[in-house]
N, C-alpha and C positions, 0 to 999 in steps of 0.2 A: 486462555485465549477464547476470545468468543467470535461467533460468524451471524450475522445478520445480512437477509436478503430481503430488503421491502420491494415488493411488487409491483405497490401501487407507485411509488420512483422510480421503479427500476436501477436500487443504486444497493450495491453490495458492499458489506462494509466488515473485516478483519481489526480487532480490537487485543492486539497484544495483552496488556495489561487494566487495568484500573484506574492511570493516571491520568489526571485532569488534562483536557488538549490544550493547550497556548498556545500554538501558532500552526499554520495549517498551510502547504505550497500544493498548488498543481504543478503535477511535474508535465503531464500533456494534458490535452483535452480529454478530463473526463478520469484522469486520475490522480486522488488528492493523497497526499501524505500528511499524518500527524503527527506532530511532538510535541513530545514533554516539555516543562523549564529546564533543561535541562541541554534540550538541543535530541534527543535522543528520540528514534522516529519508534512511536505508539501503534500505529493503525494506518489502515490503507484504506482509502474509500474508493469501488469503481462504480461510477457515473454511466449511465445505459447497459449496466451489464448485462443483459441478456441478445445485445448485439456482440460483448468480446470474452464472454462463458457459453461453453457450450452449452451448459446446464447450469445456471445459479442457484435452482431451487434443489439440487443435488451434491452433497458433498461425500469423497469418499477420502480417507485419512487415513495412512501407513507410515509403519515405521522404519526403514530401508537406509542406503547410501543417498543421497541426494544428488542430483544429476550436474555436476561439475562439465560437461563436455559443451557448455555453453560458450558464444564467442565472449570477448573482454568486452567490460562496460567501456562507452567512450562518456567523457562527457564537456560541453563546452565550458568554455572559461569562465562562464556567468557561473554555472554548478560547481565546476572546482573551489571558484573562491567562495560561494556559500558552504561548502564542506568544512573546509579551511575556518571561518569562523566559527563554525561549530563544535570542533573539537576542542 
């Protein structure tokens, strides 16, 4: 996994793997999702992150439980059925 934080954009960007991007959605303003050919999501780009990172130029990384006490994803019916072809 790699982490890049350009400055001069202001845009933070989470690179799963190595695979070539083919097709790229914002999910909101200002946060992009990547994937593979395959439908399978690569990377995450956020757009003015240093208005929704406390710190982008700070990364700290632990190995622990993952915080599951999160509410459920909702998502509309435009998303469901793009999921739905993706699989």
């Amino acid at each position: 996994m790699k982490v890049i934080y350009d400055p001069d954009r202001d845009i933070l960007q989470l690179s799963f793997n190595q695979q070539l991007v083919e097709e790229t959605t914002q999910i909101t303003p200002g946060l992009i999702l990547d994937y593979d050919e395959d439908g399978h999501i690569i990377g995450i780009e956020i757009r003015q992150a240093s208005r929704k990172v406390d710190n982008p130029q700070e990364i700290t990384y632990a190995i622990g439980e993952a915080d599951t006490s999160k509410p459920d994803v909702v998502f509309d019916e435009a998303e469901k059925a793009k999921l739905r072809n993706r699989q």
